[in-house]
MISE-219619 format. One record per residue (C-alpha): chain; x, z, y. Coordinates in nm, 4 decimals, padded with zeros to 6 digits. Layout:
! MISE-219619
NODE  c        px        pz        py
NODE  A         X         Z         Y
...
***
This chain:
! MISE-219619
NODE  c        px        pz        py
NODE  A   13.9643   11.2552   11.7407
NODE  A   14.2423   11.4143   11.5842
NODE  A   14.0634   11.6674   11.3925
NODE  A   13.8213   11.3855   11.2176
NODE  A   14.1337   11.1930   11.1524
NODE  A   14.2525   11.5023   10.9955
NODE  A   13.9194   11.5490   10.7795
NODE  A   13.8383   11.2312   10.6712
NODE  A   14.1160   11.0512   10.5511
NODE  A   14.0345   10.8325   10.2859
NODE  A   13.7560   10.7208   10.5415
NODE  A   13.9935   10.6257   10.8140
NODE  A   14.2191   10.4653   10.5685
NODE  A   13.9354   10.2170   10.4546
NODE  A   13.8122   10.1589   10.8545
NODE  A   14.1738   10.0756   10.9833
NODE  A   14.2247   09.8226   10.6490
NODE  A   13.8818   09.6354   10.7342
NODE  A   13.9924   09.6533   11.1218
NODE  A   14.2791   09.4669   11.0869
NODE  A   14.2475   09.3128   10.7431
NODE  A   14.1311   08.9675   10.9768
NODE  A   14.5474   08.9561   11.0242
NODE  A   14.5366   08.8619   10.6332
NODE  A   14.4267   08.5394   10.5070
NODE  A   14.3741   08.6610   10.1932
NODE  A   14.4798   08.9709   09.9526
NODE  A   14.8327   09.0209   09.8668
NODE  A   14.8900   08.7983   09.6022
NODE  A   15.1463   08.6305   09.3733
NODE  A   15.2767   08.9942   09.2625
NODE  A   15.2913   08.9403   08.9096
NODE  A   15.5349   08.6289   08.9919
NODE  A   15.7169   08.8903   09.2361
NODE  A   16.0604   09.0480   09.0914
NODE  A   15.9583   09.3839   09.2446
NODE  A   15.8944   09.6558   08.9650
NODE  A   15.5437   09.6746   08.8105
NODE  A   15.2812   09.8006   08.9890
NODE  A   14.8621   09.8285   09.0794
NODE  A   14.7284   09.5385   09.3083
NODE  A   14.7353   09.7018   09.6905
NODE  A   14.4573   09.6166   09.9436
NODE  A   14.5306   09.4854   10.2763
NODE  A   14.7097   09.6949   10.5325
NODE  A   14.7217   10.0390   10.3939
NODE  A   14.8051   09.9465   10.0284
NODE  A   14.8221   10.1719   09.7516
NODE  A   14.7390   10.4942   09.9618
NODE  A   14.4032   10.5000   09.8021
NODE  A   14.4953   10.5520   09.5105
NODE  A   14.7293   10.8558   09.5622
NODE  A   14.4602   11.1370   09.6427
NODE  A   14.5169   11.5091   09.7601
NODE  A   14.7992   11.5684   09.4548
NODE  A   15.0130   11.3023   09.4726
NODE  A   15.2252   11.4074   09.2024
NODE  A   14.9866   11.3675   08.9567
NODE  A   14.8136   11.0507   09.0539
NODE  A   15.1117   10.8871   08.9940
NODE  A   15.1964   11.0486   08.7123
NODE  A   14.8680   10.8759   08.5480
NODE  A   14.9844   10.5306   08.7344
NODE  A   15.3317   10.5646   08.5960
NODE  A   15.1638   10.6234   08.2127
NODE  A   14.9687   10.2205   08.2954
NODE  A   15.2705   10.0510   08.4762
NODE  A   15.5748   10.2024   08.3540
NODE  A   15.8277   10.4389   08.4147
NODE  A   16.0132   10.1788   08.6870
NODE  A   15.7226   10.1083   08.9089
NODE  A   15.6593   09.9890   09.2979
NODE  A   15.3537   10.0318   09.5338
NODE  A   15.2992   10.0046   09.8840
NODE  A   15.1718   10.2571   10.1349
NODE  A   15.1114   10.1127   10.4239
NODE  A   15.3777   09.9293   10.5691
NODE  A   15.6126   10.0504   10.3191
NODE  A   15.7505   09.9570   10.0137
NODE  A   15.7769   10.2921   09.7550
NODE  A   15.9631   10.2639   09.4125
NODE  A   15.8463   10.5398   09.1678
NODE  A   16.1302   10.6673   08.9098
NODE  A   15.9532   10.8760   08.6179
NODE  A   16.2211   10.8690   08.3462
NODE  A   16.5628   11.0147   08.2455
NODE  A   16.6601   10.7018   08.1617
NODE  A   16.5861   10.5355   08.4708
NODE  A   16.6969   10.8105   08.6738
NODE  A   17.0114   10.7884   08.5419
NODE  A   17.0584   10.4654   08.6229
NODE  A   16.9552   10.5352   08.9691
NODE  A   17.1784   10.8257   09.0581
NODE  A   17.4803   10.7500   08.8532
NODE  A   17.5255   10.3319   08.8061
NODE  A   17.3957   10.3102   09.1927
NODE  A   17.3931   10.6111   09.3060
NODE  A   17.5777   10.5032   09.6224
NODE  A   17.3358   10.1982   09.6454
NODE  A   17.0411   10.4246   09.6720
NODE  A   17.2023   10.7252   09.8815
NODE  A   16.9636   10.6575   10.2009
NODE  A   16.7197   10.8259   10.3443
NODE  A   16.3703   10.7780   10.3738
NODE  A   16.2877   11.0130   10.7146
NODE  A   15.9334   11.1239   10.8027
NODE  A   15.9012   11.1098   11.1795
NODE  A   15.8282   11.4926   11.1854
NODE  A   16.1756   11.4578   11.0275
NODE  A   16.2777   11.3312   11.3577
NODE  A   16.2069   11.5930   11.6013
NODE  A   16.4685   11.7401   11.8290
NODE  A   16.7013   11.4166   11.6816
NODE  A   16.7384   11.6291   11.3772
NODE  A   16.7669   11.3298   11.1645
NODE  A   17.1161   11.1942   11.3580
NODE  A   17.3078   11.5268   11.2461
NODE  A   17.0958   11.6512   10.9067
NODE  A   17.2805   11.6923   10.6046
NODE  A   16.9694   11.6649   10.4357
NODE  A   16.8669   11.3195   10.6455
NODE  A   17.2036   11.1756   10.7384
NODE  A   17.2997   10.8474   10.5346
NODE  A   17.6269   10.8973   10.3764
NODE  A   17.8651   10.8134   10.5574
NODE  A   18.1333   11.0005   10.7451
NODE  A   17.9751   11.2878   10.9486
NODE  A   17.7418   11.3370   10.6138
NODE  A   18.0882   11.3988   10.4352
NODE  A   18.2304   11.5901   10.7227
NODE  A   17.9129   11.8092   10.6902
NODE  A   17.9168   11.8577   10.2739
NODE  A   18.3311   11.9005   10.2754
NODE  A   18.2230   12.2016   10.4812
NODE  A   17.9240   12.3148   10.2196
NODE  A   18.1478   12.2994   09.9744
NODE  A   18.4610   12.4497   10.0822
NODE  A   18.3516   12.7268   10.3229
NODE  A   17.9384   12.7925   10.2833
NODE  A   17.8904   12.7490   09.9225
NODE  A   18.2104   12.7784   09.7238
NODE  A   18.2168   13.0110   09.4588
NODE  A   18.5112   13.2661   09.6880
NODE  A   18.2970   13.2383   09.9622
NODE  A   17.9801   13.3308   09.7622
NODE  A   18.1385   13.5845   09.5787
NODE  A   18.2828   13.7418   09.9112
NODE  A   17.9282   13.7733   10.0375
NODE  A   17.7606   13.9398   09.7404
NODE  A   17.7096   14.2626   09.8551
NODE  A   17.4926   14.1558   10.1805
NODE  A   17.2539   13.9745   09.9223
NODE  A   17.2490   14.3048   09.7240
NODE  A   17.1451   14.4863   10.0282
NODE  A   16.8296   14.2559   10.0775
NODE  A   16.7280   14.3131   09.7201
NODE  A   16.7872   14.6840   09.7437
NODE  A   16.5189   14.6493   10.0640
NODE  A   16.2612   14.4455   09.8814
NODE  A   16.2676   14.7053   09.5969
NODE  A   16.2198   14.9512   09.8509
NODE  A   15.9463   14.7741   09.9927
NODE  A   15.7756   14.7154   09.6563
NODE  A   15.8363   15.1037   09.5807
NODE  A   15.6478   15.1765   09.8950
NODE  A   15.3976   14.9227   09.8173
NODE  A   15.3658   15.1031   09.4670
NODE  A   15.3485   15.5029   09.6003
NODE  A   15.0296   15.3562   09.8225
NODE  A   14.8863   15.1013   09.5152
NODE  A   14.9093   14.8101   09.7377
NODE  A   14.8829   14.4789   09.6460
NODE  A   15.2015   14.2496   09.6943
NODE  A   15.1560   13.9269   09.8275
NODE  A   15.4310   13.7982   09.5580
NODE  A   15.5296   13.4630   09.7449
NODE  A   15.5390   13.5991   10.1134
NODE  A   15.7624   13.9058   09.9784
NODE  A   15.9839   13.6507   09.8400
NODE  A   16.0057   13.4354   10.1447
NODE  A   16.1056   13.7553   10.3641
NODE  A   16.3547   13.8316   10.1187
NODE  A   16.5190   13.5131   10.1375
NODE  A   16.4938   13.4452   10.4850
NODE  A   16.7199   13.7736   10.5589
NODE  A   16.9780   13.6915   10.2911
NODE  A   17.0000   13.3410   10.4518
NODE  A   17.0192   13.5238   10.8082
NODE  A   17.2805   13.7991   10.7011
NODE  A   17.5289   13.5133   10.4655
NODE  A   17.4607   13.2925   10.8214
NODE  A   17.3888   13.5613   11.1448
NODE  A   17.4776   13.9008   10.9824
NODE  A   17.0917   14.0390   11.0971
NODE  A   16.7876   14.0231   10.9906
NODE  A   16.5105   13.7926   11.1245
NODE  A   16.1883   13.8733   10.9697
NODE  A   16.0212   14.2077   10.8045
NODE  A   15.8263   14.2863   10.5568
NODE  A   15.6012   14.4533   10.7939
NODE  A   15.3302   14.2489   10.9348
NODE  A   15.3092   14.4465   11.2771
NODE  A   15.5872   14.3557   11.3793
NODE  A   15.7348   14.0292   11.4982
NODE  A   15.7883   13.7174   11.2749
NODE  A   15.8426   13.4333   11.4926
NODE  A   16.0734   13.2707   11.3472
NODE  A   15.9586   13.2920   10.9743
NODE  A   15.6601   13.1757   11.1122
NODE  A   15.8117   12.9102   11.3101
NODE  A   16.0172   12.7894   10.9667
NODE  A   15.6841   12.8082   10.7640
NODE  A   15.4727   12.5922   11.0070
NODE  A   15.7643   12.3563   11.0144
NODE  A   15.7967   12.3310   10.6495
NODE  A   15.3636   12.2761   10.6623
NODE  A   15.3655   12.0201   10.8884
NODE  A   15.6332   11.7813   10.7472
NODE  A   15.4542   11.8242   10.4040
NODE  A   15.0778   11.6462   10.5498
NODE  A   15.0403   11.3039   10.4904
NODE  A   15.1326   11.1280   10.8728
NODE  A   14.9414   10.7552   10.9234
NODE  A   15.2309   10.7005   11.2008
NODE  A   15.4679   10.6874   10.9103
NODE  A   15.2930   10.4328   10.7150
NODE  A   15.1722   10.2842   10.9995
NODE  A   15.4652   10.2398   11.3000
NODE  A   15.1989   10.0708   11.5172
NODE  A   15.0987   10.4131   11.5407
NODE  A   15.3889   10.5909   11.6490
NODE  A   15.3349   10.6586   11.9959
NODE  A   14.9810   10.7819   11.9517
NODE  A   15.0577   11.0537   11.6467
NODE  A   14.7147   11.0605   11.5893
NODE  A   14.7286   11.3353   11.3488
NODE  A   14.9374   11.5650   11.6395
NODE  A   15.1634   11.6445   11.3710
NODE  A   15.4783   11.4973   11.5469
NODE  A   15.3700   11.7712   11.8786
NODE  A   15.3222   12.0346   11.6079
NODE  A   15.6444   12.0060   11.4697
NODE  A   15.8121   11.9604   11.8113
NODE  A   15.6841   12.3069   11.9000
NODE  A   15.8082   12.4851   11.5859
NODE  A   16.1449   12.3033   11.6158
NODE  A   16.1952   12.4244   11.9718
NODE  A   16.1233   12.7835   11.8596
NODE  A   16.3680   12.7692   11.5928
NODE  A   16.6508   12.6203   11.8561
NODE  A   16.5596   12.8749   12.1179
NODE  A   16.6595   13.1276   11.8604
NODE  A   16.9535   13.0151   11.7343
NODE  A   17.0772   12.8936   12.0794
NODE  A   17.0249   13.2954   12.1721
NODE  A   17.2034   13.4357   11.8487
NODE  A   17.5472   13.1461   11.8887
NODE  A   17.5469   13.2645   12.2940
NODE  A   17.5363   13.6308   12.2021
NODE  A   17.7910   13.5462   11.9347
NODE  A   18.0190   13.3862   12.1566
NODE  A   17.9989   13.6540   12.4667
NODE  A   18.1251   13.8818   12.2214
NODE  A   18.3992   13.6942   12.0591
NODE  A   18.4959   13.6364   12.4420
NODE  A   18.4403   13.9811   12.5158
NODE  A   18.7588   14.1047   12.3146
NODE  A   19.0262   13.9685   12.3129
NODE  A   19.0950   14.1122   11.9513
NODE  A   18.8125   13.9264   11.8016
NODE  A   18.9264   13.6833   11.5779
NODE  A   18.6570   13.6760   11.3349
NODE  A   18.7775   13.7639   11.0258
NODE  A   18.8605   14.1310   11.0569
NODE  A   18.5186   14.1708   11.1954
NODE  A   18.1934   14.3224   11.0380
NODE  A   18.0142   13.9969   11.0994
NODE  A   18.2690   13.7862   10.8564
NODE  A   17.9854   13.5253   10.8158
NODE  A   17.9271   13.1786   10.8096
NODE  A   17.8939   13.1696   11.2280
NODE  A   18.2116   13.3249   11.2507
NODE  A   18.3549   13.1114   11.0042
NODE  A   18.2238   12.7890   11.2199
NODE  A   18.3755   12.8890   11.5084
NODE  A   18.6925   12.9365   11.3915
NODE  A   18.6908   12.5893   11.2134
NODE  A   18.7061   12.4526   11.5889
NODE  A   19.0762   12.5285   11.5937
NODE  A   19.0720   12.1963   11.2911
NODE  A   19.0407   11.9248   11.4658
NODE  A   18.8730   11.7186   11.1927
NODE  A   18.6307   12.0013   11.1315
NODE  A   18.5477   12.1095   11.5083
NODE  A   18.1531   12.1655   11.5204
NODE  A   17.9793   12.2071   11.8159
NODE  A   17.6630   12.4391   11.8928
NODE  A   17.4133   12.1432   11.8543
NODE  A   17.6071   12.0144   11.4941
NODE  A   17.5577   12.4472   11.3718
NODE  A   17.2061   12.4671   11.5381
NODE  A   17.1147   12.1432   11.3024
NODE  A   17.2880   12.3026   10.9833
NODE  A   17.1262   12.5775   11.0160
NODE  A   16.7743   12.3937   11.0473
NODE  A   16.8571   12.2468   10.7084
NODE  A   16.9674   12.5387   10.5332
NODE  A   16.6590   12.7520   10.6061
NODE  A   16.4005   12.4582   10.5519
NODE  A   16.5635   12.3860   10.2451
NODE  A   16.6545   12.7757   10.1177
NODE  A   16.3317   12.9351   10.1959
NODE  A   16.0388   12.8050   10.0347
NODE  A   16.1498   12.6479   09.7875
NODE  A   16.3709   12.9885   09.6526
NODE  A   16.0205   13.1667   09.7528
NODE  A   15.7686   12.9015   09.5649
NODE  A   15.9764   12.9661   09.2373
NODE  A   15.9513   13.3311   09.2182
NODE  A   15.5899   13.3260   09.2802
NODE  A   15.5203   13.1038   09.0367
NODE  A   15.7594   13.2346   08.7627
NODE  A   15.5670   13.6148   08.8389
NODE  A   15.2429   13.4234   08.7342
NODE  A   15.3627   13.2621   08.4781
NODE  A   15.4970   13.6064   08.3047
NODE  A   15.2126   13.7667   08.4255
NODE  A   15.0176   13.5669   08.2543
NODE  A   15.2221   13.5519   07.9577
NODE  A   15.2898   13.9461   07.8862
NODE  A   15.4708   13.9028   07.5703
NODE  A   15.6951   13.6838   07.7720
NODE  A   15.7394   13.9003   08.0332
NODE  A   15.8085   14.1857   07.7727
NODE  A   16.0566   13.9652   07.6254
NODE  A   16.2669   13.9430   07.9867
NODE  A   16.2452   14.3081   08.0372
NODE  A   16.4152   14.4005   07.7543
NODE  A   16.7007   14.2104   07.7793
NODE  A   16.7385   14.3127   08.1516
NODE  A   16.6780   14.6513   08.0390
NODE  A   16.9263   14.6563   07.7385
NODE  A   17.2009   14.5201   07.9671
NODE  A   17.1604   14.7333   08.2421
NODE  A   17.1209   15.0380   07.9688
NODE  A   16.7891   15.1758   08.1855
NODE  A   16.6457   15.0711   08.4559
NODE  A   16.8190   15.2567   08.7556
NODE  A   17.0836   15.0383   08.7838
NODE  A   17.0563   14.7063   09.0041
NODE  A   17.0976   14.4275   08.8326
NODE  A   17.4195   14.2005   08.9859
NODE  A   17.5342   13.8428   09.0406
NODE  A   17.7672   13.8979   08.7149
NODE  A   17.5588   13.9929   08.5010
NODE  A   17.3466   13.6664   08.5241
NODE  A   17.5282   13.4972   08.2590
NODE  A   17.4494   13.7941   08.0178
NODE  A   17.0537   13.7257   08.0864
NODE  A   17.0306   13.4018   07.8771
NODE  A   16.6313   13.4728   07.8455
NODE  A   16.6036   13.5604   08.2284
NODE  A   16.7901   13.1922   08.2533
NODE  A   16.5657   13.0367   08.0695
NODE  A   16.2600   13.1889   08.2622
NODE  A   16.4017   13.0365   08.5490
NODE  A   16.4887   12.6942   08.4342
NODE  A   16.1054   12.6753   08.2323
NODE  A   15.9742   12.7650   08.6221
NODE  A   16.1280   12.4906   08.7599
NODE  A   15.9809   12.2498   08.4712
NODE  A   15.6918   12.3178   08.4953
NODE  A   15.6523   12.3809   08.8993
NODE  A   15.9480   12.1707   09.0423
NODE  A   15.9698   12.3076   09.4479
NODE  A   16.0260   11.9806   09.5615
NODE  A   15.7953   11.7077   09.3052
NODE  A   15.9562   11.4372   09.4139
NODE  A   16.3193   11.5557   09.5433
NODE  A   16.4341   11.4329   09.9021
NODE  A   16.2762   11.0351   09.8870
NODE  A   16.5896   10.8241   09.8889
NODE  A   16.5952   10.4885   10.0371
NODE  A   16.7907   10.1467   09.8695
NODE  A   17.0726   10.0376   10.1386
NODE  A   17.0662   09.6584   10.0116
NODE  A   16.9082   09.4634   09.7422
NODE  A   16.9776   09.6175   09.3638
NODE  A   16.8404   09.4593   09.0345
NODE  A   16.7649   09.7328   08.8300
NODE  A   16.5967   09.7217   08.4521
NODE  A   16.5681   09.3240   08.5464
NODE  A   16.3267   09.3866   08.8777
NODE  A   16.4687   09.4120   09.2100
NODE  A   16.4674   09.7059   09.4187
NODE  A   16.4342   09.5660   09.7808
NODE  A   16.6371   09.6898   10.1196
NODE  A   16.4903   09.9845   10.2449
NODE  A   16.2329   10.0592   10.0138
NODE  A   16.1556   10.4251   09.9794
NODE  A   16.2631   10.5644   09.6278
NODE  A   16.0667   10.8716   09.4583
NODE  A   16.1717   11.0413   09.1536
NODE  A   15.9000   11.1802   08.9984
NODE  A   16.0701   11.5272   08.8933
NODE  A   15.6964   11.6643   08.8468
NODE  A   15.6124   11.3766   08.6001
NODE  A   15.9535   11.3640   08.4131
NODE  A   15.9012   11.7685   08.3576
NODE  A   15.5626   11.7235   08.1678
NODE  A   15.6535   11.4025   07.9726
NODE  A   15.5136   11.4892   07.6417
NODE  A   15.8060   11.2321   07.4939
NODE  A   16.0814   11.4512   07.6410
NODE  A   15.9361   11.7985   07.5442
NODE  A   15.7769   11.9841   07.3081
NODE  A   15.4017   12.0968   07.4399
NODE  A   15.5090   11.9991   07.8065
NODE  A   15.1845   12.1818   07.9680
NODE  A   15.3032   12.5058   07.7989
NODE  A   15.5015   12.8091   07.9918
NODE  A   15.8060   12.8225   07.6656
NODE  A   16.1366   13.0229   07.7936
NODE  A   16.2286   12.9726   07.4646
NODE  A   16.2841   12.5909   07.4767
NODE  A   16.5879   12.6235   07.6943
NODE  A   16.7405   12.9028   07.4770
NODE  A   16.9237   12.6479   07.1713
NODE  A   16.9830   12.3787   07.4132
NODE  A   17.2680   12.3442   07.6838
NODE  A   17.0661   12.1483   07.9318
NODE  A   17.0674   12.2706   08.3180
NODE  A   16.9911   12.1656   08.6347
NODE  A   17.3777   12.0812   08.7954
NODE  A   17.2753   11.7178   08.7727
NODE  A   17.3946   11.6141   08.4562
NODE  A   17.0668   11.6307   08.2619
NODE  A   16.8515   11.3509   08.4265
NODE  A   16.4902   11.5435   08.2235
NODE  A   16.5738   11.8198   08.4103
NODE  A   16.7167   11.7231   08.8245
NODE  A   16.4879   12.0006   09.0290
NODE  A   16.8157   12.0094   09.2534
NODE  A   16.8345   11.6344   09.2432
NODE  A   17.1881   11.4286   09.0938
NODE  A   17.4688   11.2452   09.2149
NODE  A   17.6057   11.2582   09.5269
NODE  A   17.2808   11.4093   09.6755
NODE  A   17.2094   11.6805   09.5229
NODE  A   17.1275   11.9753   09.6739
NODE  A   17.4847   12.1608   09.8504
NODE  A   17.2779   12.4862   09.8139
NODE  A   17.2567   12.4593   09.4629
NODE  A   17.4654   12.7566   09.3554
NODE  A   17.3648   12.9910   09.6062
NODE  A   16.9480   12.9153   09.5012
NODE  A   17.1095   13.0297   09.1108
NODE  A   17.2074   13.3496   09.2335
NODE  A   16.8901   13.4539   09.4500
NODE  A   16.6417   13.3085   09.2013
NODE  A   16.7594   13.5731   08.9357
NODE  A   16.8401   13.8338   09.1252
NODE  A   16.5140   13.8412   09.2919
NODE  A   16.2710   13.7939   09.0298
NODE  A   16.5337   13.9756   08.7478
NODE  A   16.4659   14.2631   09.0520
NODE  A   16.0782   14.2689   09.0363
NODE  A   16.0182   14.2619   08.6721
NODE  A   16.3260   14.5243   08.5765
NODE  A   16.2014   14.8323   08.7936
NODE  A   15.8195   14.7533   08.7756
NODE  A   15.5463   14.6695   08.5572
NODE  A   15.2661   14.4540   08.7304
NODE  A   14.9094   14.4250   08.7369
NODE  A   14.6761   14.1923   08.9328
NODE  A   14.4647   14.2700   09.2337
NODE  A   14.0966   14.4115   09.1449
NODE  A   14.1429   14.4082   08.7755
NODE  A   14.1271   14.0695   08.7521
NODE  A   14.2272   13.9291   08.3918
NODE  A   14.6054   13.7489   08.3432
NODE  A   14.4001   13.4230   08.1998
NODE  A   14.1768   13.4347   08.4979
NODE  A   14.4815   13.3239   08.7498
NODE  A   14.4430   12.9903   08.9503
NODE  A   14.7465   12.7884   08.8873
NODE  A   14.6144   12.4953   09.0742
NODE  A   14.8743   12.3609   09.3355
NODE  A   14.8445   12.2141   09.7015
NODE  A   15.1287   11.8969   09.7409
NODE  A   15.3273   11.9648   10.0407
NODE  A   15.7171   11.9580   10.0545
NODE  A   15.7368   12.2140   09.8152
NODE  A   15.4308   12.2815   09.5621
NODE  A   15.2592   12.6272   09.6608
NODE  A   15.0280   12.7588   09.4741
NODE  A   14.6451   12.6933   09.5716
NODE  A   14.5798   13.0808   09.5966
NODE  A   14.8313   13.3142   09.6791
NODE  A   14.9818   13.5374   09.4220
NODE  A   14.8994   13.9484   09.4817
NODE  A   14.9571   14.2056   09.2387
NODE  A   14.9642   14.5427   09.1991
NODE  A   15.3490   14.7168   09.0950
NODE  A   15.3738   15.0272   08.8435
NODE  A   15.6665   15.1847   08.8891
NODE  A   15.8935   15.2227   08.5880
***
């Protein structure tokens, strides 16, 4: 049952709206008199879902283009309000920013309760604040960043061993997986001090495959969302999927904060901050001597959840497709290697978190990546606390807000040939992606954007700035750079439809 559920969507879609569309005495009607934003007719019971296909992103990219940049639809039981312009985005995360600060949580969202002590899911209110005073102050402030440079330097140093291996034996690298390793172990050294994956496949990788399969599941489409009748069923089995991975992830971290604290106990000299392992565990634990900041092993156990749903993939997902794009662009990729080449005088030397603001091309690499293939197409969907009139519509109590970052990058009224891969457009301008420039919010605005923000900056260039300054690439069995599939599958992030492998040269 599940798996024909699973296959045939569209088709159970259409047989649960004729099974229960005898509850309506006739269509939704009387929209056009409604004070909701513009929008396409829906058909009993599931609504608009019809209409949004296997890319989401798109499809209502070509709905926004007929009804408007302010527009509402319904899937299922829920009211959705789709943002596709600066304009209106502004006005959405600045003039009611706080209005529209809820959450809209996916029930796979929900497992192990993660929802009630998420950063990421939490409304804002005081233990949200609690947990972003301590983001910003201790996990992601520049000092504390800067004071943990050197582990990330380490990781890099390792993947450009790997690749050099990779290159002695001319072995394709899977681009994207590479990446994820590498940012899985910075995460686990700035969080654990160790390591908890490898780039070799032999041996164990549990828990990066326990953080994958979490990130897969809450990217499907789930009928129990749309659908709350169908809650206790999870017909799909993605709610039981995503239970498993989620009590994989806690077993592990429950292991690493009880080994932590047997030896903190251990000696009576640990305090922490003279140690080795000056990281942000350590750091937790010795917040619980501030009252106001005390966290207990559930509160880190969730934090940690959010930081490596939210740092992996999507850090991952833009260095694979950024390598594409250059590869696929040579005179572009050129271009980058040159200026990382003529700052770092040759290539021996590694390339460091200072030196990013000397790489203005390498910047804008980055930045055109993100345009073009925003990790998250539609952010973190908000949801409206109370009524709000916006642009003269209403935007109801609890609807679910989406900004359209995917549509708002390829608006051929905001930029210059949109569908085209141009560094060079970011090079005479000053906008950037801190939340200020509403064409350009791949880290969201306001008061939700993304705490991980600066720490993303400084992996994103160091990693890919890594892998095109010490080697020159070539793709798996000759194939030609114009030949690439840049298709993309929706999920939480946008992967690519085939992954990226390539050959290195070494340098």
């Amino acid at each position: 049952m599940k798996q024909n559920l699973t296959m045939d969507y569209p088709t159970i879609l259409l047989l649960l709206s004729l099974l229960l569309t005898f509850i309506y005495s006739v269509i939704t009607f009387g929209r056009r008199n409604s004070r909701l934003p513009p929008g396409p007719y829906s058909l009993p019971i599931i609504g608009n879902l019809l209409e949004l296909g296997d890319k989401p992103h798109r499809s209502l990219t070509i709905l926004s283009r007929r009804y408007g940049p302010l527009m509402s639809l319904k899937f299922g039981s829920i009211t959705t309000i789709v943002v596709s312009s600066p304009t209106i985005a502004k006005e959405f995360f600045h003039t009611h920013d706080t209005a529209f600060s809820g959450r809209s949580v996916s029930l796979v969202a929900q497992v192990d309760d993660h929802h009630k002590y998420s950063v990421t899911f939490l409304d804002a209110g005081d233990q949200w604040r609690r947990l972003r005073r301590i983001a910003k102050e201790y996990l992601f402030s520049r000092k504390y960043l800067d004071g943990s440079e050197q582990l990330r330097q380490a990781k890099v140093q390792e993947l450009i061993d790997h690749v050099n291996h990779c290159c002695t034996h001319e072995k394709a690298v899977n681009i994207g997986t590479t990446a994820f390793t590498t940012t899985l172990n910075i995460l686990s050294n700035f969080l654990f001090s160790m390591d908890l994956s490898q780039y070799d496949y032999v041996s164990s990788q549990e828990f990066k495959d326990a953080v994958k399969g979490l990130m897969e599941v809450g990217g499907k489409p789930n009928l129990a969302d749309l659908f709350p009748i169908l809650k206790a069923f999870d017909p799909q089995g993605l709610v039981q999927e995503g239970n498993i991975y989620a009590k994989k992830i806690s077993v592990i971290f429950d292991k690493i904060i009880d080994q932590r604290l047997q030896t903190r106990s251990s000696s009576s000299s640990y305090d922490g901050l003279s140690s080795a392992s000056n990281d942000v565990l350590d750091m937790l634990f010795n917040l619980n001597s501030k009252d106001d900041l005390e966290f207990s092993q559930n509160d880190m156990k969730h934090l940690f959840m959010d930081l490596f749903t939210a740092g992996t993939d999507t850090t991952s997902s833009t260095v694979e497709w950024a390598m594409a794009e250059l590869i696929r662009n040579p005179k572009k990729m050129e271009k980058v290697w040159l200026e990382l080449v003529k700052l770092m005088k040759n290539n021996n030397k590694n390339i460091e978190e200072h030196d990013i603001s000397q790489l203005p091309y390498l910047q804008a690499v980055i930045k055109e990546t993100l345009r073009l293939h925003p990790p998250g197409p539609f952010l973190v969907p908000h949801r409206a606390i109370h009524d709000v009139e916006v642009q003269g519509f209403i935007v109801p109590k609890n609807a679910q807000i989406i900004y359209n970052v995917w549509a708002i990058g390829r608006d051929p009224s905001i930029w210059l040939d949109p569908e085209t891969f141009m560094p060079e457009r970011f090079l005479e301008v000053g906008i950037d992606y801190k939340g200020h420039d509403f064409e350009f919010i791949p880290f969201g605005a306001g008061k939700r954007i993304c705490p991980g923000l600066n720490l993303a900056h400084r992996m994103l260039h160091i990693i890919l700035g890594s892998l095109i300054l010490k080697f020159d690439w070539k793709l798996e069995g000759n194939m030609r750079a114009q030949d690439i599939d840049m298709g993309e599958k929706f999920g939480l992030t946008l992967p690519r439809n085939v992954a990226l492998m390539a050959i290195p040269i070494k340098l």
